[in-house]
N, C-alpha and C positions, 0 to 999 in steps of 0.2 A: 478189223473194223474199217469200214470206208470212210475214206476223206469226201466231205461233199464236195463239189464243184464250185469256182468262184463264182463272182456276181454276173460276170457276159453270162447272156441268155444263151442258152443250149449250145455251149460250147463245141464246137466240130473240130474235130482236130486230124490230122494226116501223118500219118506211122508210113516212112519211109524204109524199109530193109530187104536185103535179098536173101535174107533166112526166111523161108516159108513159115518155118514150126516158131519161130520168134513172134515173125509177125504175127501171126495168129492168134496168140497168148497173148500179147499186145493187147489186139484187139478186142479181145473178147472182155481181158482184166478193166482195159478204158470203161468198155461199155456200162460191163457193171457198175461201175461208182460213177454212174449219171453222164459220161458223154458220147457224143456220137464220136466215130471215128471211121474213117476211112482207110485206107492201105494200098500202097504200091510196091512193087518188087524192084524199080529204079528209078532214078532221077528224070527218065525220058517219059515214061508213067506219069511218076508225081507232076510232070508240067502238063500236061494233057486235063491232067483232074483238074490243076488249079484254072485253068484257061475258062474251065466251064463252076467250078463250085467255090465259092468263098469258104477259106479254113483259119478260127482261132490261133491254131498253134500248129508248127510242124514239129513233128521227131526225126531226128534224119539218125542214118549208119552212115558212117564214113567212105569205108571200103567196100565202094558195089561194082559191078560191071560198069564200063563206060563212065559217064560221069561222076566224078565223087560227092560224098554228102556237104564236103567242105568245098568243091566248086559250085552245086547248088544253092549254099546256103548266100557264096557272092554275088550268084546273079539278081536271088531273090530279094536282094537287100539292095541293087540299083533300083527297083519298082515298089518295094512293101517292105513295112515295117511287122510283119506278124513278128509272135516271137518264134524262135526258133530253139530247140535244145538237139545238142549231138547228143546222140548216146550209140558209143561205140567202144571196141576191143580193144581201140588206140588210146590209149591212157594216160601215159606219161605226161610230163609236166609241156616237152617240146607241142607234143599233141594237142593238149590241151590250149594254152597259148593259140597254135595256129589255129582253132575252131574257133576264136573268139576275137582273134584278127579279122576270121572272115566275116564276120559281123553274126556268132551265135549271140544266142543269150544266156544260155547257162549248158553246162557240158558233163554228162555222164557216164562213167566206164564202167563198162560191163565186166564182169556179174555184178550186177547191181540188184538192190533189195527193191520190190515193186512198188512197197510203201514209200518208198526215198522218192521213186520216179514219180508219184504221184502227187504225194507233197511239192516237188520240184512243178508240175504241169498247173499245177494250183494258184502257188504265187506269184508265176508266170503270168497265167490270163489274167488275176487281179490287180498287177502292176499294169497290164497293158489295156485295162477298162476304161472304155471311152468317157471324159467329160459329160458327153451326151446321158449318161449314168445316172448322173448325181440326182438328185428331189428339186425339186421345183424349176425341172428346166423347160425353156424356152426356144422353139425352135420359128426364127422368121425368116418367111417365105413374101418378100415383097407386104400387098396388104393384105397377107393369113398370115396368123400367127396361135400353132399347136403348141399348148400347152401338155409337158410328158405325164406329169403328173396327175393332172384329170384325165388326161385322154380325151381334152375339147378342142375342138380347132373353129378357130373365130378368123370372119372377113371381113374386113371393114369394120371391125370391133362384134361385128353379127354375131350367133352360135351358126353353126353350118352342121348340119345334121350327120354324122356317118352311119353307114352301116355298121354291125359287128365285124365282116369279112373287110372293109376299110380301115376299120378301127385299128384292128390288128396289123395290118400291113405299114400303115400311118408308123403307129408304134414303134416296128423293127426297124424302118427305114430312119423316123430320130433319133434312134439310141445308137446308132451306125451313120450318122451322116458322115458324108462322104465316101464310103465305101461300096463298092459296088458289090450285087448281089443278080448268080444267074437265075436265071426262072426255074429249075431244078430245084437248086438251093432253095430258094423262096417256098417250095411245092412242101418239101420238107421239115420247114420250119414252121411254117402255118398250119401243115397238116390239108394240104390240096393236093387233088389229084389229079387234075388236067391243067398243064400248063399255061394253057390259054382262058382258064379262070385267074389266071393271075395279069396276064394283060388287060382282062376287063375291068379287073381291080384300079390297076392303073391309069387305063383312061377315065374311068369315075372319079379315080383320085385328084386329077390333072385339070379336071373341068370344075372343082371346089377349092382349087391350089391357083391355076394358073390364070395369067389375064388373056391370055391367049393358048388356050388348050393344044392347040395343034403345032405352038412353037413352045414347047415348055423351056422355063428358065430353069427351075428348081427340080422336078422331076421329072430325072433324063434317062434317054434311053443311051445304054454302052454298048455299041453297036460289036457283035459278034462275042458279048456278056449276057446283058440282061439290062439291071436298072439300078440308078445311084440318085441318094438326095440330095441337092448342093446345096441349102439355107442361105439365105444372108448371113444368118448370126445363130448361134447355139448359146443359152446364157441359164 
């Protein structure tokens, strides 16, 4: 039976191993029970994906080539909070301990039951759901203030009209403020196919948001990323 997937929208997540036939299994088992996932073969991999895609949750192996999962998991914890789970052949107690010095979040030794990792990937993302989540939240932007839960965005107290391809964008960018998201990502999540539909989204979005369109406060561009919302307030 499948575990469904927590409450973060379409959770993406990134399966770090240098076993081919692992990884794969991996990926394929994620997918089925509802989430996207991606896959690298090492640590110098994994930074390249993340440079260009925003990921819910990583998985990492310990022992790969070159960098280890446990010096990954320290770098990635000086810039991001994602969560992170080891799952590796290193098991012991010593092991363990050191996966969670480096700032894991929860640690799994292999052979491990798929059910278990899944469960484990579950309450993971639900622990790490943004406030931005919750019912009746508030996101303000100067004098706009988006309502999550209608899905209204008001200026000056005004309604301001969105499109649906607004709507939706509007949307993913509140429940994630502050995180940034590359135009890939974005393509993916919305179900766009040219990434430069997604900049014209933005600029629309930015000339109903900002008081000055061409200097945005609140929706910025993350120069050699993509785009992140900065709000005044999330409530």
């Amino acid at each position: 039976m499948s575990v469904a997937p927590s409450s973060v929208q379409d959770p993406h997540l990134l399966v770090v191993d240098d076993d081919e036939r692992l990884r794969a299994l991996l990926q394929r088992y994620l997918a089925t029970n509802g989430y996207r996932v991606t896959a690298a073969p090492n640590a110098q991999d994994a930074r390249a994906l993340m440079k260009s895609m925003a990921f819910d949750l990583l998985i990492l192996d310990v022992m790969m080539p070159g960098e280890s999962g446990f010096d990954l998991t320290k770098s990635v914890r000086q810039s991001s909070q994602v969560p992170i789970l080891i799952l590796t052949a290193k098991g012991d107690a010593g092991d363990r301990i050191a996966g969670l010095e480096h700032g894991a979040d929860d640690y799994l030794p292999k052979p491990f039951e798929p059910r278990e990792l899944l469960l484990r990937v579950t309450a993971l993302l639900r622990r790490a759901a943004p406030p931005a989540l919750v019912a009746h939240s508030e996101v303000k932007m100067g004098e706009a203030t988006y309502d999550a839960e209608r899905g209204q965005l008001r200026r000056k107290g005004k309604p301001v009209h969105l499109t649906s391809s607004e709507a939706a964008l509007l949307k993913l960018f509140a429940a994630n403020a502050g995180r940034s998201f590359s135009r890939s990502d974005l393509c993916t999540r919305l179900g766009v196919t040219l990434e430069r539909s997604i900049d014209v989204q933005v600029t629309r979005l930015r000339r109903k948001i900002e008081e000055d369109p061409k200097l945005p406060l609140y929706l910025q561009t993350v120069r050699g990323v993509g785009y992140v919302l900065v709000p005044d307030r999330v409530s």
